[in-house]
N, CA and C atoms as a LAMMPS dump frame, in Angstrom:
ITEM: TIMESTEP
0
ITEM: NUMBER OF ATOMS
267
ITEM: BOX BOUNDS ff ff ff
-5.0000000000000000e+02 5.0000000000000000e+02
-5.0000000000000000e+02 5.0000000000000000e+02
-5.0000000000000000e+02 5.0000000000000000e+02
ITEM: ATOMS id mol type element x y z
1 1 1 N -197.019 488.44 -223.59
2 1 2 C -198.291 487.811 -223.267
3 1 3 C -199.377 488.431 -224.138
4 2 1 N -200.09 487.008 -224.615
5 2 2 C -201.434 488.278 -225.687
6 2 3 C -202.579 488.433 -224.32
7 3 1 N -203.122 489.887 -225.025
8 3 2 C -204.668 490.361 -224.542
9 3 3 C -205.745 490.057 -224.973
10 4 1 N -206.174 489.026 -224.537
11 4 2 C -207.747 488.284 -225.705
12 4 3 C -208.563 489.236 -224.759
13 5 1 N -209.732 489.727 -225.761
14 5 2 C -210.827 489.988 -225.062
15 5 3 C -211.769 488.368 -224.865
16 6 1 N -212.093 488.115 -224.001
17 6 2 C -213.099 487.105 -223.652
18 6 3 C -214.47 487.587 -222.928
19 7 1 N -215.419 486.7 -223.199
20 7 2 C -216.551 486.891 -223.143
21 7 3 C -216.71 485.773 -222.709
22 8 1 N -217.448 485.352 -221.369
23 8 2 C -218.115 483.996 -220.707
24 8 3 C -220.099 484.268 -221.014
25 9 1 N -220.256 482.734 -221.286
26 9 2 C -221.489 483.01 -221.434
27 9 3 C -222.067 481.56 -220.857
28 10 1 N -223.054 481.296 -220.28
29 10 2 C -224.018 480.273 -219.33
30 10 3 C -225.039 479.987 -220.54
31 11 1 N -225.139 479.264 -221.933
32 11 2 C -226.316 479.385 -222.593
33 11 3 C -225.673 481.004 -223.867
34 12 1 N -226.85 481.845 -223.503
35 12 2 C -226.816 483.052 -224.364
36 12 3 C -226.645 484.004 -223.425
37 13 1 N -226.444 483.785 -222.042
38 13 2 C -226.727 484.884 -221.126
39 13 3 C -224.982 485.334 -220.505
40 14 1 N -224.516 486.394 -221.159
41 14 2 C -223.52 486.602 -220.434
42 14 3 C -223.029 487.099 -219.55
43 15 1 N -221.966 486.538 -219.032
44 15 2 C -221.493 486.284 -217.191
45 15 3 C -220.748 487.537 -216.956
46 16 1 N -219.612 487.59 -218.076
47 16 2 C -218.477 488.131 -217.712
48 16 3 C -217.34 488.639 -218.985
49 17 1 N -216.947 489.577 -219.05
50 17 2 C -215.861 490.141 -220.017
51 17 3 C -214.625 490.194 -219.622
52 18 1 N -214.129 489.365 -219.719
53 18 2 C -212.427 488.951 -219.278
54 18 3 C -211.429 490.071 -220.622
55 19 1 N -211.191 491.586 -220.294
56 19 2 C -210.324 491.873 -221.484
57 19 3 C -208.863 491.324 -221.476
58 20 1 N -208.705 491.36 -220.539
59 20 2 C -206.985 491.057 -220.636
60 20 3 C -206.939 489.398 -220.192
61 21 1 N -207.439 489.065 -221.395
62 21 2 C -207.212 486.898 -221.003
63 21 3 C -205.91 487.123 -221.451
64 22 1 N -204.987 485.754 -220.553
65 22 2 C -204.295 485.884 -221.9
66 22 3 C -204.085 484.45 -222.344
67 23 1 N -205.331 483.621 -222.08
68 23 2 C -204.857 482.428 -223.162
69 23 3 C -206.589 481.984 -223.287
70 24 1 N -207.117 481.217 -224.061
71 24 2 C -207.79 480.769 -223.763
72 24 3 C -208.191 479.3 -223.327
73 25 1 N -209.037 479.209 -222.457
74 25 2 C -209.369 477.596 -222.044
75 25 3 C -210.041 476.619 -222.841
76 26 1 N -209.315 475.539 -222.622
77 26 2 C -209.466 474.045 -223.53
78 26 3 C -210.431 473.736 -222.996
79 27 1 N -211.355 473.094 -224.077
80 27 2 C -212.719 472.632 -224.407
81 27 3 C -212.895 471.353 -223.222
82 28 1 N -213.83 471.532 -222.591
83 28 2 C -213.816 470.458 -221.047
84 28 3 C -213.209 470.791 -220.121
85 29 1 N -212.163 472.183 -220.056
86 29 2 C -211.72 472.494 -218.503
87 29 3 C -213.046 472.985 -217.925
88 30 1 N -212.58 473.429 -216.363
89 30 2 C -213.73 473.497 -215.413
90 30 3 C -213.156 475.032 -214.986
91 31 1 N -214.133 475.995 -214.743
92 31 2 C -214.241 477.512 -214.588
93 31 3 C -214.742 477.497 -213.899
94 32 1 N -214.069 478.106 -212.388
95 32 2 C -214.773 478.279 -211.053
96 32 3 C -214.694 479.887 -210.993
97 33 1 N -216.163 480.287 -210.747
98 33 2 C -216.44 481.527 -210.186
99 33 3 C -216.605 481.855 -208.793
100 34 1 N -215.954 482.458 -207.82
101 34 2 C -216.557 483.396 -206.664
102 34 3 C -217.588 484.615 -206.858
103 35 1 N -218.526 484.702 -206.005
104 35 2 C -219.385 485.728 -206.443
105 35 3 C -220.797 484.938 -206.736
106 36 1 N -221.489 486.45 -206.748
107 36 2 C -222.927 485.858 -207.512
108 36 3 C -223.18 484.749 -208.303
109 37 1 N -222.509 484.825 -209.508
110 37 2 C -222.324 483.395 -210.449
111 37 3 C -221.575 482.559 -210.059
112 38 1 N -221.227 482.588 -208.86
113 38 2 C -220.468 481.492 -208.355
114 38 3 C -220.118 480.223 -208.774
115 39 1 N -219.693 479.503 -208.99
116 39 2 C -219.941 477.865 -209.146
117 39 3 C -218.882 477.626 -210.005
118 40 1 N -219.038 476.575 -210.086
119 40 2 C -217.874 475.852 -211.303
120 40 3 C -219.047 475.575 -212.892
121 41 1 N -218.001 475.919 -213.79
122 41 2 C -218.441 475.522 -215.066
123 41 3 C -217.198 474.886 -216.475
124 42 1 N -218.144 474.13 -216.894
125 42 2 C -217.419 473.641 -218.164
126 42 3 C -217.405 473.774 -219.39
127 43 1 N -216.323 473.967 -219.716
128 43 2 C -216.023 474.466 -220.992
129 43 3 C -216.354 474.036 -222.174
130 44 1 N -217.778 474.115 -222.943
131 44 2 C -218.284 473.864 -224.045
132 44 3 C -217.747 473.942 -225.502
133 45 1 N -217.75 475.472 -225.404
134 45 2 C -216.943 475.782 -226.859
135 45 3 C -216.608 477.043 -226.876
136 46 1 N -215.874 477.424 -227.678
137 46 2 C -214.789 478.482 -227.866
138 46 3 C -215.094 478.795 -229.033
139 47 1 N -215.334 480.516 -229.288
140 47 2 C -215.543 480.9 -230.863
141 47 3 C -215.152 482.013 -230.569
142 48 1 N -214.464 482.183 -232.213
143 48 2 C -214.489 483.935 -231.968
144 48 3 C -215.221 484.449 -233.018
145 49 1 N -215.153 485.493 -232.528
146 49 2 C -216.637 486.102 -233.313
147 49 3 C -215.976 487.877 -233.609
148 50 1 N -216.106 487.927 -234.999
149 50 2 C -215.687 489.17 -235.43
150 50 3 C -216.45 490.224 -236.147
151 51 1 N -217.439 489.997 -235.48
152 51 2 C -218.972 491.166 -235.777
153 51 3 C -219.476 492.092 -234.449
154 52 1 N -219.165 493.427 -234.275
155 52 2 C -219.999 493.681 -233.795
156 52 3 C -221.251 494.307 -233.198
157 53 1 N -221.648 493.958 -234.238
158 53 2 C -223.326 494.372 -234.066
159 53 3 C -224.532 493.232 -234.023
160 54 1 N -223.522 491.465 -233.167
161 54 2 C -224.385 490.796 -233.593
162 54 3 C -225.061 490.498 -232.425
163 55 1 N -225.479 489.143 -232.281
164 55 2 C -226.13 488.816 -231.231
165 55 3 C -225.144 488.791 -229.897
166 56 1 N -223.659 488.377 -229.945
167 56 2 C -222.602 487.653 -229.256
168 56 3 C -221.991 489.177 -229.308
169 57 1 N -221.05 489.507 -228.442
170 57 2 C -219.84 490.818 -228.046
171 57 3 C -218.976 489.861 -229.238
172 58 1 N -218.069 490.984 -229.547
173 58 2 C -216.937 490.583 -230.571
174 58 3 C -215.728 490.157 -229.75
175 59 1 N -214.505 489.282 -229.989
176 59 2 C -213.927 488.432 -229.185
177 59 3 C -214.194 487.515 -229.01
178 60 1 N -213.401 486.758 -227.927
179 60 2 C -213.882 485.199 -227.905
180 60 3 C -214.46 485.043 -227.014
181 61 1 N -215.798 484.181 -227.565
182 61 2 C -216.748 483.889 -226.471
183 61 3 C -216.761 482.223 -226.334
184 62 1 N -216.542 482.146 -224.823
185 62 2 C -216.706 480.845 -224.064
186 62 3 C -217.948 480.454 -223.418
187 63 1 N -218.597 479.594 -224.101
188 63 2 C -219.875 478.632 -223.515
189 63 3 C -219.536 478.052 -222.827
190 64 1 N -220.09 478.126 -221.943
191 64 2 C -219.819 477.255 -220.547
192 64 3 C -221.617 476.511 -220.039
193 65 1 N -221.11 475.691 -219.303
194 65 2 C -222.624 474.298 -218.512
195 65 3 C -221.994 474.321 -217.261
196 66 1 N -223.336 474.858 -216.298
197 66 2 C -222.702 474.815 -214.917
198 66 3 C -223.044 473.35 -214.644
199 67 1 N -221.941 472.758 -213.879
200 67 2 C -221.68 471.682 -213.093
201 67 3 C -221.617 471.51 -211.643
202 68 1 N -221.817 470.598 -211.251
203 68 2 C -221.661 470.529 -209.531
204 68 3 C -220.28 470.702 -209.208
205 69 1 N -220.266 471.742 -208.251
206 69 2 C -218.606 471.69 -208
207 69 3 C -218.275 470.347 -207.096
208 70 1 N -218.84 469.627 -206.41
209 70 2 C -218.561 468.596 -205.694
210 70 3 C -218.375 467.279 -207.215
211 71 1 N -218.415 467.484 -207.897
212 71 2 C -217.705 466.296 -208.926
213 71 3 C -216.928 467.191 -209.807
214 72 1 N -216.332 468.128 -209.08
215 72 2 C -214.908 468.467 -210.122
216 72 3 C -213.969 468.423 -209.582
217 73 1 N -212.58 468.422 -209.584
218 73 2 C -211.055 468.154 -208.705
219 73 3 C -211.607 469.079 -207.421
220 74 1 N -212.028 470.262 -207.989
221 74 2 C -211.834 471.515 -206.67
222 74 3 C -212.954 470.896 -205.166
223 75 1 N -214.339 470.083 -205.973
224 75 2 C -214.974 469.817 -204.676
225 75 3 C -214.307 468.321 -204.301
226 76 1 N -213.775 467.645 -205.181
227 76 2 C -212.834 466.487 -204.858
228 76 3 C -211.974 466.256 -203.654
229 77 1 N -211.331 467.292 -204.058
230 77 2 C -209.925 467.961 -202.813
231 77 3 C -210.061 468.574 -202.344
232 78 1 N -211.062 469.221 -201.75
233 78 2 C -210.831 470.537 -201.066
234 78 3 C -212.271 470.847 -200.773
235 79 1 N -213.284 469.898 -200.651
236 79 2 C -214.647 470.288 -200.217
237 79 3 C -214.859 471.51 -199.289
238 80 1 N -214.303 470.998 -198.487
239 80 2 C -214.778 471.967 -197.094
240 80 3 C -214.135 473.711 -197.552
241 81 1 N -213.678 473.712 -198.918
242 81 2 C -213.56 474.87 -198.868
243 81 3 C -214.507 475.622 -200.558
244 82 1 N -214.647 474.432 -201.376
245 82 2 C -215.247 475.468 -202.581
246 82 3 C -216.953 474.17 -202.793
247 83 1 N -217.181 473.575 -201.465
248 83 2 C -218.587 472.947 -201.926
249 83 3 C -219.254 474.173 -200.74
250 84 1 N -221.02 473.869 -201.134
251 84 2 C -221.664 474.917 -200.751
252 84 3 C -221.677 474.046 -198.783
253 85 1 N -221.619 474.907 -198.434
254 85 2 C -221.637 475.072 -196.857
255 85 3 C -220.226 474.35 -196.595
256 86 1 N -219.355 473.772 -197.511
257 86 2 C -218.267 473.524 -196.646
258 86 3 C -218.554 471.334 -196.691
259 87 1 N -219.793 471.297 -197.197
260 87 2 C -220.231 469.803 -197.162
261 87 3 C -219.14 468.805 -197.006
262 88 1 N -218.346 467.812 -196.309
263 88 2 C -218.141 466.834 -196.598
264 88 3 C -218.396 465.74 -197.757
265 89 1 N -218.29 465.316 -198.592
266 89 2 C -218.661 464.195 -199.419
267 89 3 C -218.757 462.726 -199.345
């Protein structure tokens, strides 16, 4: 199995340092967080970046656009457990 370092980022603001990825995610999957950053997000673009002293951590960094989790499979199927309060749809 490879060890990608990954880097999640919302915009320029980053979320999270995934060292031991071991694949990375296709452009339009959906990334659900528990926690503070909670939510579901989608997968923009994928770069890797082999500088580091730049603006971006070195590794691959994933842009992500938060989305409503109630229009992704997870609030689809399973509302009452990953929409906020449990909502019905």
């Amino acid at each position: 199995m490879n060890n990608l370092i990954m880097n999640l980022y919302e915009g320029t603001r980053h979320i999270e340092t995934l060292e031991y990825a071991g694949a990375l995610p296709p452009l339009g999957s959906i990334y659900f967080r528990e926690g503070t950053d909670g939510g579901a997000y989608k997968v923009e673009s994928v770069v890797y970046i082999d500088a580091k002293h730049g603006g971006f951590t070195h590794g691959w960094a994933v842009f992500l656009k938060r989305v409503p989790v109630e229009e992704t499979p997870l609030g689809i199927y399973d509302p009452g457990y990953y929409t906020p309060d449990g909502a019905e749809l």
